[in-house]
N, C-alpha and C positions, 0 to 999 in steps of 0.2 A: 734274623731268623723268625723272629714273630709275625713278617709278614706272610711268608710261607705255613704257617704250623699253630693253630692257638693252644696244642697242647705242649708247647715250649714255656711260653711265660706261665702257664698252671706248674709246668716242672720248673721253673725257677721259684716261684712262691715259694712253692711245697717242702725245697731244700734251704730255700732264707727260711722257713717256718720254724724248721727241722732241727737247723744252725742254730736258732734263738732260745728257743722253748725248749730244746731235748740235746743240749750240748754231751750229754752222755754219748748221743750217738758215734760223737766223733771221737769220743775215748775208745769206746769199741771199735772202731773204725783204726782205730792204730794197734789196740793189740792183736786184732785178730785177721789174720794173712787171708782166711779165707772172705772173710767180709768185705775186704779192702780188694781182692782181686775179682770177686763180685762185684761191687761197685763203679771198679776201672772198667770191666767188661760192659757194664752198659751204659755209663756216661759215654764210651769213646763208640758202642756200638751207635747212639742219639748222636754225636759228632758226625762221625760218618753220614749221617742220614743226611744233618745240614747240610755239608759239606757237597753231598750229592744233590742235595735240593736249591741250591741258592746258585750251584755252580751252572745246573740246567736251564734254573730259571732267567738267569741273565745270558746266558746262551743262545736263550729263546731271544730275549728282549735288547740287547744289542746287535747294532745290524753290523753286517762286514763291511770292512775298510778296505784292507790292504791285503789282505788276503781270502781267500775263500770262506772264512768263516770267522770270527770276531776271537781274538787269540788271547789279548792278557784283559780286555775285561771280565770274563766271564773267572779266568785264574783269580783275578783280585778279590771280587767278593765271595767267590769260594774258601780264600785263603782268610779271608778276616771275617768271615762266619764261623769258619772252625777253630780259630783262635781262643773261644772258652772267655771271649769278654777281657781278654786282656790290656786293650786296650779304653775297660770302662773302667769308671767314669771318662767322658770325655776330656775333660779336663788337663787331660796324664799327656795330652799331645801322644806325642813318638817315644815318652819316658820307658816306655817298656822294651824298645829296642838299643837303648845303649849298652846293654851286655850282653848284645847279640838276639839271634832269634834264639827262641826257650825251644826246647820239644816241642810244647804243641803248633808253635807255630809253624815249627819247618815241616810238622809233621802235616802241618795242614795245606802250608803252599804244597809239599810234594802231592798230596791225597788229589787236590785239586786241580794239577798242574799233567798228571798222568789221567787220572779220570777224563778230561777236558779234551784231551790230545786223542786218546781210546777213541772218546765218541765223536769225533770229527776226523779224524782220518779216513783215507778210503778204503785204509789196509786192511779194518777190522767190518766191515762191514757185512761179511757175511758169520762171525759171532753170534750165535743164536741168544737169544738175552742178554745181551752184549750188556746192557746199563744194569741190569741185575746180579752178573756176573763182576763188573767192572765193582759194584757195590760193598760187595760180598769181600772182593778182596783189599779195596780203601778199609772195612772194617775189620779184616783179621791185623792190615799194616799198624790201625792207629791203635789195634786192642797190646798187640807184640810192644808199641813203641811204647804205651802207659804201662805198662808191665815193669819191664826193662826199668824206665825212671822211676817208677813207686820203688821196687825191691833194689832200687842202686843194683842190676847188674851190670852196667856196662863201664867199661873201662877209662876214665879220666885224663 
């Protein structure tokens, strides 16, 4: 993502800064629900943005193959953009994935995988802001999904 955005790596600083110097934050950050679903809402709304940004731009940047339009590159780096760094350090290999994909992950192949399909089909083409549109609702999905997992609603 920091090749798309330099105001990424400033919001990574800014929250290792936050993390080191000001660990209170993240006490308050646990007791208080409305802080914490503040929070979710605009970490996973900056997700979404990724997730639209890295999935387009390799969209743009691979060419088609086998079918009319380039289908699982453009899903892959969308899907491990929106991943949330899961897989850093690099180091971890594939460690992140042997207890399955986590939330954000599946949450971000899906974001990526229907966003991708949306603006290459020829169903949607007359969609008036169709990628603005398409946006809007990748960020209500990934805001519903950090919800759900922060507040343990959903069912095990």
């Amino acid at each position: 993502m920091p090749l798309a955005s330099d105001l990424y790596p400033l919001a990574i600083i800014s929250s290792f800064l936050i993390h080191s110097y000001f660990p209170i934050v993240r006490e308050v950050l646990g007791l208080s629900k409305l802080f914490k679903a503040s929070i979710i809402v605009l970490y996973e709304t900056t997700r979404a943005y990724v997730v639209v940004a890295l999935t387009s731009a390799a969209a743009e940047a691979i060419p088609a193959s086998t079918f009319s339009f380039p289908v699982f590159g453009p899903i892959i780096c969308g899907t491990i953009a929106g991943c949330g760094g899961a897989f850093l350090p690099m180091n971890k290999g594939l460690d992140p994935l042997r207890e399955g994909l986590q939330p954000p992950m599946l949450s971000a192949l899906i974001g990526a995988t229907v966003f991708h399909f949306f603006m290459n089909l020829e169903l949607f083409d007359d969609v008036i802001d169709g990628k603005k549109k398409a946006h809007v609702h990748m960020a209500v999905f990934f805001i519903s999904i950090g919800l759900v997992v922060a507040f343990k609603m959903a069912k095990n």
